[in-house]
Structures are given as structure tokens and as C-alpha cells.
Wavefront OBJ file of the C-alpha trace (Angstrom):
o trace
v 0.000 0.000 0.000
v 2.917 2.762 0.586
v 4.698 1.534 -2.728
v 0.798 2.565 -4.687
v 0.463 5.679 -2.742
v 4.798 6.938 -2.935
v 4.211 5.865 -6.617
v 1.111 8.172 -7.155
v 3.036 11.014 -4.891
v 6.183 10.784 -7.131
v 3.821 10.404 -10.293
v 2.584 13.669 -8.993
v 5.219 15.993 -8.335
v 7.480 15.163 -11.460
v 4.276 16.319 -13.753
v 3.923 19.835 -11.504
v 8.214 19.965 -12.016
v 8.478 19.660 -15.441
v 5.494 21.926 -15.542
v 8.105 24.766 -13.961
v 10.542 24.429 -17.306
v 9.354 26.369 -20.553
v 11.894 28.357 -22.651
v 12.141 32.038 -23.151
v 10.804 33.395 -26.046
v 13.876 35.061 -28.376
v 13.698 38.459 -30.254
v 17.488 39.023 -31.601
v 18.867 41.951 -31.916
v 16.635 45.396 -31.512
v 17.197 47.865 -34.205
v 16.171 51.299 -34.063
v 15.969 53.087 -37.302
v 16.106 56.881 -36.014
v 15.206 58.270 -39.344
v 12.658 56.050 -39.862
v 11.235 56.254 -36.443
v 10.982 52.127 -36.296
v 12.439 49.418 -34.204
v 12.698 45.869 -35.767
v 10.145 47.817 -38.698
v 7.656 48.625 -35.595
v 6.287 51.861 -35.055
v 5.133 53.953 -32.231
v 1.601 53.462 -32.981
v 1.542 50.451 -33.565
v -1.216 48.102 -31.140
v 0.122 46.110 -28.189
v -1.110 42.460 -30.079
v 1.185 43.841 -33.206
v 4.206 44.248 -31.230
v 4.038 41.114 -28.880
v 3.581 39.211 -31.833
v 6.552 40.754 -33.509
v 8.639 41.031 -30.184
v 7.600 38.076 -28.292
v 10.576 38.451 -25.359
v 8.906 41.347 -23.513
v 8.899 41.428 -19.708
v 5.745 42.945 -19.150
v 2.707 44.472 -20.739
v 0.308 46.596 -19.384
v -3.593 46.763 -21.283
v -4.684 50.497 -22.468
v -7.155 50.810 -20.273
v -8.545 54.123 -17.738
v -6.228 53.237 -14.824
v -3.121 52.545 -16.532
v -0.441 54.392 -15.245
v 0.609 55.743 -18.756
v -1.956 54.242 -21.262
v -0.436 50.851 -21.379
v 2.540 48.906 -23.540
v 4.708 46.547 -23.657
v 8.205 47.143 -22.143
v 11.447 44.928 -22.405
v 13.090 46.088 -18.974
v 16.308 43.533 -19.689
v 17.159 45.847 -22.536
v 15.981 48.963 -21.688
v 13.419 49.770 -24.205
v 9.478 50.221 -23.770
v 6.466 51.177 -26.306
v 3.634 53.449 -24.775
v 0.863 52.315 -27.159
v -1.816 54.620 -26.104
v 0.870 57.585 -26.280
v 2.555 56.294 -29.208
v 5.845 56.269 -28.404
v 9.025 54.573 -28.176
v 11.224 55.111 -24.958
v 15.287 54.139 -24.970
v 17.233 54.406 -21.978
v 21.117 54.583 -20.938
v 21.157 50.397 -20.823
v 19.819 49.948 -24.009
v 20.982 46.539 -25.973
v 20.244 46.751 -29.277
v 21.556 48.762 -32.597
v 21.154 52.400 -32.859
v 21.304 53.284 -36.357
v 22.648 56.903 -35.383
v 25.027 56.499 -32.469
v 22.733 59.005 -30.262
v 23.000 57.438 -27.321
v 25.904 59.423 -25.354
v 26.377 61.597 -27.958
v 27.747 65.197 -26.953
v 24.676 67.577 -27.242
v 26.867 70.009 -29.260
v 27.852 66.803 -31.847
v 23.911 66.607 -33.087
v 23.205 68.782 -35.645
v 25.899 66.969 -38.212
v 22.637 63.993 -38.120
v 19.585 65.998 -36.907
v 19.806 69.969 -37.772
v 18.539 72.341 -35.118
v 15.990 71.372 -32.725
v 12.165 72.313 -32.849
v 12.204 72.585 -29.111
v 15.434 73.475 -27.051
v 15.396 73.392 -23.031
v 18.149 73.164 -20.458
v 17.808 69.746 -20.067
v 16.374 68.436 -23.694
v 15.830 68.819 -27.382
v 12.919 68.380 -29.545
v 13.175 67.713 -33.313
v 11.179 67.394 -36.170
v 11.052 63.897 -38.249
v 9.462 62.865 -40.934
v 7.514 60.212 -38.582
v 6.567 62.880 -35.850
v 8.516 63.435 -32.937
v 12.343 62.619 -31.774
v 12.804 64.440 -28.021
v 16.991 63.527 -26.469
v 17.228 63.942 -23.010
v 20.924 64.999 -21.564
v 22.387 64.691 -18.054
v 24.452 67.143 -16.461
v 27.496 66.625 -18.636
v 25.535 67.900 -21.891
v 25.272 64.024 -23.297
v 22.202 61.379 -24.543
v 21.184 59.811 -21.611
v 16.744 59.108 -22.475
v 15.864 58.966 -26.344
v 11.783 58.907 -26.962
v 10.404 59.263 -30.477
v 6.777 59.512 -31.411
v 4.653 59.310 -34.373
v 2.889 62.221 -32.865
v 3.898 66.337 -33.488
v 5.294 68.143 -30.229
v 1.956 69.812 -30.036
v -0.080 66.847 -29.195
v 2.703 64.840 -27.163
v 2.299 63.874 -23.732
v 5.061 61.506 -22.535
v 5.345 60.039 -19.209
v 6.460 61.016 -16.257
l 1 2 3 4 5 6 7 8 9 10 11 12 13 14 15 16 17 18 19 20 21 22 23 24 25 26 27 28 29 30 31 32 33 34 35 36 37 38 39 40 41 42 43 44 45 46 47 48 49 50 51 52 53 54 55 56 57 58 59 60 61 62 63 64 65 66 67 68 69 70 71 72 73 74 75 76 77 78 79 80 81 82 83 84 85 86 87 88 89 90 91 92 93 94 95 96 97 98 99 100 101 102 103 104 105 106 107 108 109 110 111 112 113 114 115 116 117 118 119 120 121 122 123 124 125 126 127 128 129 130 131 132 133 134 135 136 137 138 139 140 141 142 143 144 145 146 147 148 149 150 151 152 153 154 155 156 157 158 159 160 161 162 163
């Protein structure tokens, strides 16, 4: 009788283990296209469905709905990237790992204009310019270099990033 029931216990628990062991989804290698205002050929405005589907590796998501913090996305935390879909934009910070296809990130502030031209918007402690696509806004720290690139398919008059 303990052999039948240890049996049925072990058949048991090694069903819930291997339960425990699925694989990661893989993405490669992000590429942002600057110009273009894309990453892997995805755009700020596209829908959260759209860029799961096409980015599968993401760490959360959070639903567009009325309590959302910032009107839901999908973020990749690991490599320091995240899509505000009800915002539509794109958000790149210091730790990014991917491929920049303009070498923005920790660029001297005075080194921009050879890719960009002169901003649209200038503060103290960022730049916006106009693209094509919308949007591109560089944030600098204290030492006058990239530290936060957003981009949006949206005109500085009607964007409202996150705090």
C-alpha cells in the first residue's frame, strides 16, 4: 500500500516539475531606425497584439485601459526599451541593448546637428526635433550628453510623454 500511494506522490510531483521548465521566447537583436522612427520595422503606434507578436521576449505588458499608469505597452526592462501604445511612443534608456542606427546614445549635445539639424524645441535639459515620422525628443544629463531617447509618431503639439 505505501509503494501505490509513494508511486502516485512521485507520479505527482514530477508532472507539476516539469510543468516549472518552458523556454524564453527570443527576439534578436533590436534595431532602431532613427530616421525612420521604427524598431525591428515597428512603429510607435503600432497596437500592443502587433508588437508582442513581432517582439515576443517582452517582460511585461500593461492593457490600455482608464487606470493605466501611462496608457499601457509593452516594455522589455532587460534591454531597456518600452512602447507606450496609447501615447505612441518609443522610450530608450542609458542600458539599451540593441543597434542604434545613429550612435545618439551618449552623444555630446553640441555633436547633433551633423545627423539631426537644429531642434524644434530646445530646453536646459532636452531637445525636440522634427522627423518625418513625428517626434524625436533627447534627453541629456548634467554633462551635456544622450542619456533618455523617446520618439513619437505624434507632433510636439499633441505629445504627452510620461512622467
Amino acid at each position: 500500500m505505501k509503494n501505490i500511494i509513494f508511486f502516485i506522490l512521485a507520479l505527482c510531483f514530477s508532472s507539476i516539475a516539469m510543468g516549472q521548465l518552458t523556454a524564453k521566447p527570443k527576439c534578436g537583436t533590436f534595431v532602431v531606425d532613427i530616421l525612420n522612427g521604427k524598431v525591428n520595422n515597428i512603429k510607435p503606434d503600432f497596437p500592443i497584439p502587433e508588437i508582442k507578436a513581432t517582439l515576443p521576449c517582452f517582460t511585461s505588458a500593461e492593457e490600455e485601459v482608464a487606470g493605466s499608469k501611462c496608457g499601457g505597452g509593452v516594455f522589455y526592462k532587460d534591454r531597456d526599451i518600452y512602447f507606450y501604445t496609447q501615447r505612441d511612443y518609443i522610450e530608450i534608456g542609458e542600458k539599451f541593448k540593441g543597434q542604434l542606427s545613429i550612435p545618439l546614445m551618449g552623444a555630446s549635445r553640441s555633436a547633433l546637428f551633423k545627423w539631426l539639424g537644429n531642434p524644434k524645441i530646445k530646453d536646459d535639459t532636452w531637445d525636440a526635433f522634427g522627423m518625418s515620422y513625428g517626434t524625436l525628443v533627447l534627453h541629456y544629463n548634467a554633462a551635456g550628453k544622450v542619456k533618455l531617447i523617446q520618439f513619437s509618431t505624434k507632433d510636439t503639439d499633441e505629445l504627452k510623454l510620461c512622467e
